[in-house]
C-alpha positions as CSV (number, residue, x, y, z in Angstrom):
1,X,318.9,56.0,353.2
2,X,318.1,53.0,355.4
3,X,316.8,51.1,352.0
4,X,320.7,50.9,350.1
5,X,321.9,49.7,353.5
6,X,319.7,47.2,354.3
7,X,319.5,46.0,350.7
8,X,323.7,46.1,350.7
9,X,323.2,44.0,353.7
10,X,320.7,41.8,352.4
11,X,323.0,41.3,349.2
12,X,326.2,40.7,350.9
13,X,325.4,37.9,353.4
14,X,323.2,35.9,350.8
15,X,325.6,33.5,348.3
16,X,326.3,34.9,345.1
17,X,325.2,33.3,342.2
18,X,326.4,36.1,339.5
19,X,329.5,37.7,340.7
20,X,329.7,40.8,338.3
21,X,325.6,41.7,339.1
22,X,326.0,41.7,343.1
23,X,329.4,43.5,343.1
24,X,327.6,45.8,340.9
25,X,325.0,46.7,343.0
26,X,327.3,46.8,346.1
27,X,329.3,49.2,344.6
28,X,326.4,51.4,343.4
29,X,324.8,51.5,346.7
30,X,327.7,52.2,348.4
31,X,328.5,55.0,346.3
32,X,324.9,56.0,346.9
33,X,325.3,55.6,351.0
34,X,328.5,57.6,350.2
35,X,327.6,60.7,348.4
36,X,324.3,61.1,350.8
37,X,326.4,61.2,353.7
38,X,328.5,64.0,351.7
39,X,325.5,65.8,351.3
40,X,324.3,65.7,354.6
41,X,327.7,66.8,356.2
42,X,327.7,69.7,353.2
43,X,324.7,71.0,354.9
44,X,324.9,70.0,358.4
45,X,328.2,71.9,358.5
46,X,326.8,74.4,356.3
47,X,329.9,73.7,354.2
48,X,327.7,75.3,351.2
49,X,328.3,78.5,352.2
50,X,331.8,78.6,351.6
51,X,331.9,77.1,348.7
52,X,330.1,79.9,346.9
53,X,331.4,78.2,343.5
54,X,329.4,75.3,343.3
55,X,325.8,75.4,342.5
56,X,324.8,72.9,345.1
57,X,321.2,72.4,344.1
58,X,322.1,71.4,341.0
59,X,325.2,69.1,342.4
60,X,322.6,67.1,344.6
61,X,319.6,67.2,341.8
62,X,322.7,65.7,339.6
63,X,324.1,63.1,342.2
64,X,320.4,62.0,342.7
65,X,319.7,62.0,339.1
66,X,322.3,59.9,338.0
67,X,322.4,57.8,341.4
68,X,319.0,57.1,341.1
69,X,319.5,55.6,337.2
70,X,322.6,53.3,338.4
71,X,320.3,52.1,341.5
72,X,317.5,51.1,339.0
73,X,319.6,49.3,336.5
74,X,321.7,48.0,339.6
75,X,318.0,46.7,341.0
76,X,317.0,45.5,337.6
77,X,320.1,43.6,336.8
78,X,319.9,41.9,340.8
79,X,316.1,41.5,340.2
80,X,316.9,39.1,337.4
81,X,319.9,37.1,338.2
82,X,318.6,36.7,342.0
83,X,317.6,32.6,341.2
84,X,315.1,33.0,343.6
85,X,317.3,33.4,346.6
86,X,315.5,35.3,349.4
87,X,318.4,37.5,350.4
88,X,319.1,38.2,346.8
89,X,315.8,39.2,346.1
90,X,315.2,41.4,349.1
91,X,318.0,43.4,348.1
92,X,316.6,44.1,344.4
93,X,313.4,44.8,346.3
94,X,314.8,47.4,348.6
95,X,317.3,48.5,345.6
96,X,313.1,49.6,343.8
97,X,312.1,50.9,347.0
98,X,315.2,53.2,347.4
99,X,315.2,53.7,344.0
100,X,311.2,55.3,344.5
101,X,312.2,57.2,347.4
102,X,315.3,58.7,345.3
103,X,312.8,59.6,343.0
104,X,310.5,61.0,345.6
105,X,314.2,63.2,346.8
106,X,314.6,64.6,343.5
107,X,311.0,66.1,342.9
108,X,311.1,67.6,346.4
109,X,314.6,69.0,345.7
110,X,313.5,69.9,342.7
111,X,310.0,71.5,344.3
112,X,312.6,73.7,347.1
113,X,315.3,75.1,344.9
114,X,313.7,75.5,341.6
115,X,309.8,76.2,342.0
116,X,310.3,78.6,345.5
117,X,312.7,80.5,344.0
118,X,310.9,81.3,341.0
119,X,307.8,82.5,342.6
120,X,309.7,84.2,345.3
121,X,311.2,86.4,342.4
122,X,307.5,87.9,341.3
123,X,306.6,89.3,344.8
């Protein structure tokens, strides 16, 4: 997710003026950056496999679910405490956008490992 980094970015090079919101949404979109990368390597690696005792599809649907709420209220709280700074404010902004294409992540996991496998069980 190019969108948490460059609104990390944007956040941490522009001068605070609310310690406890930007640290906030630095730690949220790290976290974020994190558990994607997890993700990835789980299935790069095919890591999934072996670990037949996790459901994975629902361990990402969950990470993105709950990711995706902390990254809104994250972008909400930056939105509103930005002061007009332009750093500050493109990093709420690309906090919404990454927050959308979270959104966009969970209906399409969602679509492949819910709505394929139930029609793939009736033929």
């Amino acid at each position: 997710q190019i969108c948490l980094l460059i609104g990390f970015i944007s956040v941490n090079n522009s001068p605070w003026t609310n310690y406890s919101a930007y640290s906030y949404f630095q730690i949220v979109t790290i976290c974020d950056l994190v558990m994607i990368l997890f993700f990835y390597i789980i299935h790069i690696f095919r890591i999934y496999r072996k670990l037949t005792c996790v459901s994975w599809p629902l361990a990402e649907f969950l990470h993105y679910l709950i990711g995706t709420i902390l990254l809104l209220i994250a972008s909400i709280v930056a939105a509103s405490k930005s002061y007009n700074l332009t750093g500050l404010v493109a990093g709420a902004t690309f906090g919404f956008l990454a927050t959308v294409l979270c959104v966009l992540s969970i209906w399409s996991s969602y679509k492949v490992s819910c709505i394929t496998q139930s029609t793939s069980k009736y033929r």
